[in-house]
C-alpha positions in Angstrom: -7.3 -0.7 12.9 -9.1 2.6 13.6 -7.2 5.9 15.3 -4.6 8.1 14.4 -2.4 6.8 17.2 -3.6 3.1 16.8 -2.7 3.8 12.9 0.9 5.9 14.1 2.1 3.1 16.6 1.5 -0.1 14.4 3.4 1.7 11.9 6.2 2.5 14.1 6.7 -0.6 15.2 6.2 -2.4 11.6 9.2 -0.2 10.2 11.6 -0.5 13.8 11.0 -4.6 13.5 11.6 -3.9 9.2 14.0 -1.3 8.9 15.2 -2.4 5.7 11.5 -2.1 4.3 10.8 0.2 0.8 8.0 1.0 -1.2 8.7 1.3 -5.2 5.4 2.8 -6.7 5.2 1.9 -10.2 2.2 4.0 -11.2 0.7 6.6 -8.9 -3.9 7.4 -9.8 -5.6 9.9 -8.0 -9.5 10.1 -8.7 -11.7 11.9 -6.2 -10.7 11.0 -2.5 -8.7 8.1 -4.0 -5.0 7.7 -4.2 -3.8 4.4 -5.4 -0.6 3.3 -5.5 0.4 0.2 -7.4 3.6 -1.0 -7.1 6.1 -3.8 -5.0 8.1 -3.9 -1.8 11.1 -5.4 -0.1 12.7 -5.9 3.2 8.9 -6.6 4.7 8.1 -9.0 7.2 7.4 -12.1 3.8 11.3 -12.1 4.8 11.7 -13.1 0.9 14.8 -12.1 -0.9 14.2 -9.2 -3.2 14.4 -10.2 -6.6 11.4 -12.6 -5.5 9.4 -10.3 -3.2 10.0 -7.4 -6.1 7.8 -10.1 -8.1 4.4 -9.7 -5.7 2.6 -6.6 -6.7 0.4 -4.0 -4.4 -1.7 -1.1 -4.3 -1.9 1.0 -1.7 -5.3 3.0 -1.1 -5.6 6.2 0.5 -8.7 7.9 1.1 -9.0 11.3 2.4 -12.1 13.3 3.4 -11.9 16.6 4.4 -8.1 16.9 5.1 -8.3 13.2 7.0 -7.3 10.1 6.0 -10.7 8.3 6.1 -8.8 4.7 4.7 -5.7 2.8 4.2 -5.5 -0.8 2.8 -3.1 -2.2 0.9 -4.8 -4.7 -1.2 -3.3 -7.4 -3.4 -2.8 -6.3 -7.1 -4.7 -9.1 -8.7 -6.8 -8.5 -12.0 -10.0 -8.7 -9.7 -8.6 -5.8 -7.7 -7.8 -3.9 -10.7 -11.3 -4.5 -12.3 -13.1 -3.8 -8.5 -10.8 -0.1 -8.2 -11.4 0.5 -11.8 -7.8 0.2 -12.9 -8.1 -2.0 -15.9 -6.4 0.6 -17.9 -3.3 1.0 -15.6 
């Protein structure tokens, strides 16, 4: 998805249809433009129950350039991922 507004909306509607949906960072990395964020959810649309959604692990990427968020992904925290972001030691 590219555009602030594209980008605004989807979220907007993600957390109206999820309103019970958090975030719970475990370990926060900022190098360069990078901030990851690896950590777990619950109340998302995998409409698990939370002890078992708690269990799948994230990381959020933010990239920003210049004052502007450039990326966003949220990537599966796998030990690929780790060694591809350079996390290994996290």
């Amino acid at each position: 998805m590219t555009g602030r507004e594209a980008n605004r909306d989807a979220w907007n509607g993600y957390v109206t249809a999820f309103p019970e949906y958090v975030i719970y960072p475990d370990h926060l990395v900022h190098r360069g433009d990078d901030v990851l964020v690896l950590g777990s959810t619950t109340g998302s649309h995998l409409g698990l129950p939370d002890q078992e959604e708690r269990q799948l692990k994230l990381i959020w990427r933010a990239t920003v350039r210049d004052g502007l968020l450039t990326l966003w992904q949220i990537i599966e925290d796998t030990p690929g991922q780790r060694t591809l972001l350079e996390l290994t030691d996290v």
